[in-house]
C-alpha positions in Angstrom: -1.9 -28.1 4.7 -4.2 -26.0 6.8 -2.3 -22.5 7.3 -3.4 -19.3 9.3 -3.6 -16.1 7.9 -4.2 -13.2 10.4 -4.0 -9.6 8.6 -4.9 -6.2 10.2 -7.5 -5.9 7.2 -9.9 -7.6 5.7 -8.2 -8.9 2.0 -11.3 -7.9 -0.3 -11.6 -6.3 -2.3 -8.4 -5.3 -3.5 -8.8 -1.7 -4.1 -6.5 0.0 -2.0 -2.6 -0.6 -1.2 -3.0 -2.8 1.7 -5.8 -5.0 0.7 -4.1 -5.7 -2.9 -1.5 -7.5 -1.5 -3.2 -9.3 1.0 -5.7 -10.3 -1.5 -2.9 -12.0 -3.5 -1.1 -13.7 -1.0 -4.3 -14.6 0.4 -5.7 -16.0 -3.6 -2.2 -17.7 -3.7 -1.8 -19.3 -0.8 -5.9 -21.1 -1.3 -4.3 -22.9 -4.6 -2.1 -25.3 -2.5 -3.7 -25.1 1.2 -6.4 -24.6 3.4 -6.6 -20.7 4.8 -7.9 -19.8 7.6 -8.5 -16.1 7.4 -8.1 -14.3 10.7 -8.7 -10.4 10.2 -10.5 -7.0 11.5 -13.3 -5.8 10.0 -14.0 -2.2 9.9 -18.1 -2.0 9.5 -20.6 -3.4 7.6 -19.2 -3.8 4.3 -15.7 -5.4 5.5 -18.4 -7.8 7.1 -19.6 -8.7 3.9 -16.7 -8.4 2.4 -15.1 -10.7 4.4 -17.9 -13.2 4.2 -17.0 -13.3 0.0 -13.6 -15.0 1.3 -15.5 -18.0 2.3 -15.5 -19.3 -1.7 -12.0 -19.3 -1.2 -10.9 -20.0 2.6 -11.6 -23.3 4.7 -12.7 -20.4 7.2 -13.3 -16.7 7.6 -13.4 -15.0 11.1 -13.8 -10.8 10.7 -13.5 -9.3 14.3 -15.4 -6.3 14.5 -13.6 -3.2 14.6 -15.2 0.6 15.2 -12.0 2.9 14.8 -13.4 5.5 17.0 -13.6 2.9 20.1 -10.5 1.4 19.1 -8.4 4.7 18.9 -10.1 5.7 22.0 -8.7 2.6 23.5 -5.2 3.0 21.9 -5.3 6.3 23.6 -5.5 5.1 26.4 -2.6 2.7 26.1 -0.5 4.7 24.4 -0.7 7.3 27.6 0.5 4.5 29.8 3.3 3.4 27.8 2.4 0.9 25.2 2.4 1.2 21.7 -1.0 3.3 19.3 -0.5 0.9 16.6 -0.8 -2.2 18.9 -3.3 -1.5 21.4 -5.8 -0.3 17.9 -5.6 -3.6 17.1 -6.0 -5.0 20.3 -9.1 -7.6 19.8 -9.9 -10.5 22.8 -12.2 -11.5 20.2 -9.8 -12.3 17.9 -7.5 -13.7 20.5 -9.9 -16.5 21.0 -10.6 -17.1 17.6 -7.0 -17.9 17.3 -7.2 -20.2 20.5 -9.9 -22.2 18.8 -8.7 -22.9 16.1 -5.3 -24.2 17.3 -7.0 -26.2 19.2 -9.5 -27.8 16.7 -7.2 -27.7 13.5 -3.5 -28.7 12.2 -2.2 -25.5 11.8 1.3 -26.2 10.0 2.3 -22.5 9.8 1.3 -18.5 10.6 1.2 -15.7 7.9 1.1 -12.1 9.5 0.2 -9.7 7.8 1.9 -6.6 9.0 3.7 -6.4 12.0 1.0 -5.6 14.5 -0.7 -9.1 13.6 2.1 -11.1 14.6 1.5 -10.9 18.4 -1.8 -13.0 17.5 0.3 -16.1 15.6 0.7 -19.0 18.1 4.0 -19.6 19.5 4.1 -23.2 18.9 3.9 -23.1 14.9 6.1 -21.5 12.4 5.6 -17.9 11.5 6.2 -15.7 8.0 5.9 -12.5 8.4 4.8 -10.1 5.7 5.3 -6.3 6.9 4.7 -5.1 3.6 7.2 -1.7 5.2 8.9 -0.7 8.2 5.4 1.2 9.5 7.9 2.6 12.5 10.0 5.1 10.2 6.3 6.8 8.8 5.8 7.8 12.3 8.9 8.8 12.6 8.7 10.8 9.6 5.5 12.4 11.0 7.4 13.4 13.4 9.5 16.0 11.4 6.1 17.2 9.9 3.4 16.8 11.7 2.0 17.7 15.3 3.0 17.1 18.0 5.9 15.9 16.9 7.0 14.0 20.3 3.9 12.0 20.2 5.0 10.4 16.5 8.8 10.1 17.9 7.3 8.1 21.1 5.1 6.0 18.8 7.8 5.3 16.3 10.0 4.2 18.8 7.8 1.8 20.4 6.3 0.6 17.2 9.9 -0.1 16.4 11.0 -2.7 19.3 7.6 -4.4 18.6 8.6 -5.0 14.7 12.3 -5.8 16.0 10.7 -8.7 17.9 8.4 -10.0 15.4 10.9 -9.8 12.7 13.5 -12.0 14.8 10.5 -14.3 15.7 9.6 -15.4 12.4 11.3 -17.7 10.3 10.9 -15.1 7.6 10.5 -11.4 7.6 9.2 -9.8 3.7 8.9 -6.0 2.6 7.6 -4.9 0.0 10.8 -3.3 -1.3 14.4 -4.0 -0.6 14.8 -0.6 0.7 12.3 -1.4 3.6 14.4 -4.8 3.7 17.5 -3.4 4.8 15.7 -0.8 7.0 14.7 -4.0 8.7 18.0 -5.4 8.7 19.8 -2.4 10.3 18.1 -2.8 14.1 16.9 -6.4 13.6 19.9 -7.9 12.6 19.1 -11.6 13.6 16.0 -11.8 11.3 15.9 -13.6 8.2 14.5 -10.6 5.7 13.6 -11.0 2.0 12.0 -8.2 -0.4 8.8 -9.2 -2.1 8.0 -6.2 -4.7 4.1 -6.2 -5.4 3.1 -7.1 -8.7 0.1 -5.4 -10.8 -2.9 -7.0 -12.4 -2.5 -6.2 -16.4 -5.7 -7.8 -17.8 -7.6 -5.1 -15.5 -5.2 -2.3 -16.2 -4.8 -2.1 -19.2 -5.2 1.0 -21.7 -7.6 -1.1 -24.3 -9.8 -2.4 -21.3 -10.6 1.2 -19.7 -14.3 2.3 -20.2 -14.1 5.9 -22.2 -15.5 8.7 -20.7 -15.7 11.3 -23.4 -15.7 14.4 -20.9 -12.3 13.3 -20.4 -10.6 12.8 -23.9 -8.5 16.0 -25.4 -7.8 17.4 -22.5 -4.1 17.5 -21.2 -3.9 16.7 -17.5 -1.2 15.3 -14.9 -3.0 13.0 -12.7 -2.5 11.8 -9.0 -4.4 9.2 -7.8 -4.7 7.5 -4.6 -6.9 7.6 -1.2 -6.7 11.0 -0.2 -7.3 11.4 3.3 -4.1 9.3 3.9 -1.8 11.8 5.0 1.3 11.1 2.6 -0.8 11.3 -0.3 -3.0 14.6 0.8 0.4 16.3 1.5 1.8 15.5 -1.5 -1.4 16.1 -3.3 -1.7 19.7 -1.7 2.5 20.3 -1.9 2.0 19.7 -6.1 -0.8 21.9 -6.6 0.6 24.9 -4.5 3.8 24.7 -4.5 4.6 22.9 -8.5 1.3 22.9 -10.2 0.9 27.2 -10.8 4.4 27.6 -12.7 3.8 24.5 -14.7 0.2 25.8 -16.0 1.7 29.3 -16.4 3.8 28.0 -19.3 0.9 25.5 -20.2 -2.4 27.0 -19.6 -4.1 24.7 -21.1 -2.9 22.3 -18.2 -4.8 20.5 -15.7 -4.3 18.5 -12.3 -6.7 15.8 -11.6 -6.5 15.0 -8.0 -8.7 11.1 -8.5 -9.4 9.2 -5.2 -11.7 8.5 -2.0 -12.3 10.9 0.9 -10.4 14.2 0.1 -9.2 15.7 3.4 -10.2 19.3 3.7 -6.9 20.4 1.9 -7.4 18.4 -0.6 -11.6 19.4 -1.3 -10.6 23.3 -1.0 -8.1 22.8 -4.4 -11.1 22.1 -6.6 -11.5 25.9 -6.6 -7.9 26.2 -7.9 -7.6 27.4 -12.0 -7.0 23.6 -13.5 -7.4 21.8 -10.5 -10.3 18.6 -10.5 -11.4 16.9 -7.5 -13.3 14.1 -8.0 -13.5 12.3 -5.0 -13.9 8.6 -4.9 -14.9 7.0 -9.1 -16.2 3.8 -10.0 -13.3 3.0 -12.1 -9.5 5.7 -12.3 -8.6 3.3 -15.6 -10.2 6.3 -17.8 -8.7 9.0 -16.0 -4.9 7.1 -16.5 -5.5 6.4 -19.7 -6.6 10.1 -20.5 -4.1 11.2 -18.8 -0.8 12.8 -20.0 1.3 11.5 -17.4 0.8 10.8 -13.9 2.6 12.0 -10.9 3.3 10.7 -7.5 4.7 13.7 -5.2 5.0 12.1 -2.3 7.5 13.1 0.5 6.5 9.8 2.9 6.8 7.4 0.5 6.8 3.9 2.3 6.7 0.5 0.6 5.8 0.3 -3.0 3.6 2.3 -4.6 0.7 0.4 -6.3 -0.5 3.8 -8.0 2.7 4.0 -9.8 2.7 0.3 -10.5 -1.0 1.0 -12.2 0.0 3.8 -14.1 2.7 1.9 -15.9 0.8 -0.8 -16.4 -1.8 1.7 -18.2 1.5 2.6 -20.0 1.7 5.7 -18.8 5.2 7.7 -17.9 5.4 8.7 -14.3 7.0 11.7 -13.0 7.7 11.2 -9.3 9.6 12.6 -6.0 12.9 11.6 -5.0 11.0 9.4 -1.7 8.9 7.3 -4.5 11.8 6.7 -6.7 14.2 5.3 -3.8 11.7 2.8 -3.0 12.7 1.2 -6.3 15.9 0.4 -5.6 18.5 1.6 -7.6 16.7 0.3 -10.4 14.1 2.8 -12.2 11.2 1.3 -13.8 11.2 2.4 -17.3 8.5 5.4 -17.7 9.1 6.7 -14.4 11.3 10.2 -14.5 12.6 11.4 -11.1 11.4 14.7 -10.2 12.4 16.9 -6.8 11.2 20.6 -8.6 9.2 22.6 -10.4 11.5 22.9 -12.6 12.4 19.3 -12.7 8.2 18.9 -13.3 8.3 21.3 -16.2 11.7 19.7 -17.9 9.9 16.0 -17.4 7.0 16.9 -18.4 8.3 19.2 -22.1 10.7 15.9 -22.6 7.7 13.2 -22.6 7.8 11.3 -25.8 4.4 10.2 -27.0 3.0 7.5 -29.4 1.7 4.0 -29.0 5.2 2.0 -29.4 6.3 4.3 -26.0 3.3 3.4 -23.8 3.6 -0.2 -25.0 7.2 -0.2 -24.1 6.3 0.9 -20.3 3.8 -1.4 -19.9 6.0 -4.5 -21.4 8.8 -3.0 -18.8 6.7 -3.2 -16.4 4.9 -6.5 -16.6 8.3 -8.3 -16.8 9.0 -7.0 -13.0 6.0 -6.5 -11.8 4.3 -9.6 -12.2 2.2 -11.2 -8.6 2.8 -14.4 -10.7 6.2 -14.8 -9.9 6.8 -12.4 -7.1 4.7 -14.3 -4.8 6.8 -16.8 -5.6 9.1 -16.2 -2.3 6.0 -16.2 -0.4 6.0 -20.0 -1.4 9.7 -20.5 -0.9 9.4 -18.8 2.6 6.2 -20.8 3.6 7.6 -24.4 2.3 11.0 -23.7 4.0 9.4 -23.0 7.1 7.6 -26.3 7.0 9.6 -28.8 5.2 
């Protein structure tokens, strides 16, 4: 059956948090039905990128989308009441792409992805909803760190009512993690809500598949890896290295601290000049830095969703030592490898107790294969879809 897919990105490639999922669901979805991809586009390689979807999709549409017009625009909105997230994605474009295609196609059913696409779906067919997390409680996180701190609270709030509605307008509403699920649950109480935990490709990462890059081998390192001008992961990146990262190379001096990912912020580029520190900005492949790697860690205080770096780690079979915010997101279920971690101290006890050897690394990996797998978690993306049509 011919089903929409409208997601606030476009789902290729899948290199970053956001774009891995959709590119799964998107992949799973072409086995049994004919997509029609819906999504922004931001420049000219989302363009092409977008255009490599057509080997899969009965039909691509990218609506431009230049992020400093757009925010500009948002501003704007925002000012006279409505919500930043929203009014960003705000495309007429896109609106009539929609249009046309209801009107020239059977669409049987709507998948949003993220709550700010639902708005697009047409009322008339039936709508899943994937919001991957509740993006309201960042903002209102920000709003306890970040300034000014009334602007987050006013966005959070407003971002809120707009997920409230589009979770109780779907037939089905799906998080990432069942954490985010009963977020969800606790201010839209009428919605149908299911967790969907992301899965991992393993043939990719894997430790016997990672190119070597010699520079790298024998050293001892902690590594944190992840697009670093998103604000949760600079933080945390910049917390580590000041606040954890000195006493732990103190008793270790051999120790180092590879901060591995795209578009350091400021923060993050002036730690390169920290004793141990690496930044290496955006690599062709972070496989070799895991894999030479002694652990990896994942500091984060916003910690919303699931975290695909942690999921990659483990699937390199590396242990994990992350903040309390990372671990809740698992539930009250730990993966195996990953070692809570609120301190310095906590650091320096996680990291002295780290047991070594091939048997350990396999064991992580196996661990975390059997949970993490996209071949049977997108599984309730099916159920979801089939009950909504059948």
């Amino acid at each position: 059956m011919d089903i929409l897919f409208l997601s606030h990105c476009v789902p290729n490639p899948p290199d970053k948090g956001e774009k891995i999922r959709a590119n799964q669901e998107v992949l799973r979805l072409c086995r049994s039905h004919r997509v029609h991809l819906v999504c922004f586009a931001r420049g000219p390689a989302d363009l092409a990128a977008a255009r490599a979807m057509e080997r899969h999709c009965a039909s691509v549409f990218a609506s431009p989308l230049s992020s400093r017009l757009a925010l500009a625009r948002a501003a704007a909105r925002f000012a006279l009441g409505g919500s930043l997230s929203a009014a960003f994605y705000g495309s007429d474009a896109l609106r009539r792409r929609v249009a046309d295609l209801r009107a020239s196609v059977d669409l049987r059913a709507a998948v949003a992805y993220s709550g700010v696409m639902a708005p697009y779906a047409p009322a008339d067919i039936p709508l899943i909803l994937d919001m991957v997390d509740v993006d309201s409680e960042k903002w209102l996180q920000y709003s306890r760190e970040r300034v000014p701190g009334f602007a987050y609270a006013l966005e959070g709030r407003r971002l809120r009512r707009i997920e409230a509605a589009a979770a109780a307008r779907a037939r089905r509403a799906i998080l990432a993690t069942e954490a985010e699920a009963a977020l969800l649950r606790s201010f839209a109480p009428a919605a149908s809500v299911a967790a969907m935990e992301n899965g991992v490709d393993f043939d990719f990462f894997d430790p016997s598949a990672a190119p070597p890059i010699p520079a790298l081998e024998g050293r001892r390192a902690l590594v944190f890896v992840g697009v670093m001008d998103y604000y949760p992961n600079a933080a945390g990146a910049v917390r580590f290295a000041e606040r954890v990262f000195p006493q732990l190379r103190a008793a270790d001096p051999a120790l180092e601290f590879w901060i591995v990912g795209r578009n350091p912020s400021k923060a993050v580029a002036r730690l390169a000049s920290s004793p141990g520190i690496v930044v290496t900005g955006g690599v062709p492949d972070v496989r070799p830095y895991l894999r030479s790697a002694v652990a990896a860690v994942a500091p984060l205080e916003i910690a919303r969703g699931i975290q695909n770096k942690v999921l990659e780690a483990l699937a390199m079979g590396k242990p994990v030592l992350a903040s309390p915010a990372v671990c809740k997101t698992f539930g009250p279920h730990l993966p195996e490898g990953v070692t809570p971690a609120a301190s310095a101290a906590d650091y320096a006890s996680a990291l002295a107790s780290l047991p070594a050897g091939a048997s350990r690394a396999a064991a992580i990996r196996e661990s975390a294969r059997a949970r993490f797998s996209w071949e049977s978690n997108l599984a309730i993306l099916d159920s979801a879809l089939a009950a909504a049509v059948y």
